[in-house]
C-alpha positions in Angstrom: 91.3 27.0 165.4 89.8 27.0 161.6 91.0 29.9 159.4 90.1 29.9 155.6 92.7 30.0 153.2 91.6 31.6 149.7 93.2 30.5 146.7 93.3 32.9 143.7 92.2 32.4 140.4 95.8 31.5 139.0 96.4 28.7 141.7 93.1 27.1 141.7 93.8 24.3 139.0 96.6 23.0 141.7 93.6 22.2 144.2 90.9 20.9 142.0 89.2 24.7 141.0 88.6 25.4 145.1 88.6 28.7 145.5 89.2 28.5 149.4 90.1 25.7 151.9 89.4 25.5 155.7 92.6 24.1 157.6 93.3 24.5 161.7 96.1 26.6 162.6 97.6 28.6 164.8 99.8 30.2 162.8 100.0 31.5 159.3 103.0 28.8 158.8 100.6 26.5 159.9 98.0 27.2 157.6 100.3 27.0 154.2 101.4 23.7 155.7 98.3 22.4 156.3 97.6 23.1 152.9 100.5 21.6 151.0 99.3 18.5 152.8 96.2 18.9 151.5 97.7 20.1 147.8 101.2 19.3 147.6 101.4 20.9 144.2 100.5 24.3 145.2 104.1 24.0 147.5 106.6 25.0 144.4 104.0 28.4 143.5 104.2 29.6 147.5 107.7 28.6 148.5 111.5 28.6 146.9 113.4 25.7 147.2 115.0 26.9 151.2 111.3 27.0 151.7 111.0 30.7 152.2 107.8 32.9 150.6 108.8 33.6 147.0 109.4 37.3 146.2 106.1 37.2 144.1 103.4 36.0 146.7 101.8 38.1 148.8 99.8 36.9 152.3 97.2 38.8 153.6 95.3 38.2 156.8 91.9 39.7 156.9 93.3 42.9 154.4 96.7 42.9 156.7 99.4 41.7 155.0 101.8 39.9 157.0 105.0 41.3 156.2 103.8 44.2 158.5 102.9 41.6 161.3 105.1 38.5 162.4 105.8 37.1 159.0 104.5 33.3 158.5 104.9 33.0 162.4 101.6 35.5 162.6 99.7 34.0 165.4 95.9 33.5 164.0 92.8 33.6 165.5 89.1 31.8 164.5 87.5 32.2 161.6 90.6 34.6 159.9 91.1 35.0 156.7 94.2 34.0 154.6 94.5 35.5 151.1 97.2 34.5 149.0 98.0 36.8 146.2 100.4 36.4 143.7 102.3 39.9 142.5 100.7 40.6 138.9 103.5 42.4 136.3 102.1 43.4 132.9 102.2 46.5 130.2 102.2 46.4 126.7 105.2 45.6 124.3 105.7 48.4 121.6 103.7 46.2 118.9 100.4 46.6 120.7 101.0 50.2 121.3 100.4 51.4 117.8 97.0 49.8 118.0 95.8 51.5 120.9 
């Protein structure tokens, strides 16, 4: 079945500035695979070196993220939608305060 994987702003320089893919899958596993294949690059963003998620992405399927389903064996169905989102971390250091 074809799902649609969207890349986010941050990632899409690592597959040519598309800002989503189409890849067959049946599982969200699948999908990321199917991916790297396409964008080996991407891999070392997505996955630590034992190949697990890394701490900072986030996977969503159709709004649902999949830490609260089956993990990457979340079975898919046609025409889903895969977001990839990478945790964003940011304030202000003291310097900039004073400005504000």
């Amino acid at each position: 079945m074809k799902v649609v994987i969207q890349i986010p702003s941050a990632l899409r320089a690592l597959t040519g500035n598309t800002n989503q893919v189409e890849v067959e899958a049946q599982t969200v596993g699948e999908a990321l695979a199917a991916l790297l294949e396409l964008y080996p690059s991407i891999g070392r963003y997505i996955f630590d070196d034992q190949q697990r998620l890394r701490s900072f992405i986030n996977i969503f399927i159709n709004d649902r993220d999949i830490k609260t389903l089956n993990g990457l064996e979340t079975r898919l169905k046609d025409s889903d939608r895969i977001l990839i989102l990478p945790a964003i971390a940011g304030g202000l250091s003291r310097g900039i305060c004073k400005y504000i």
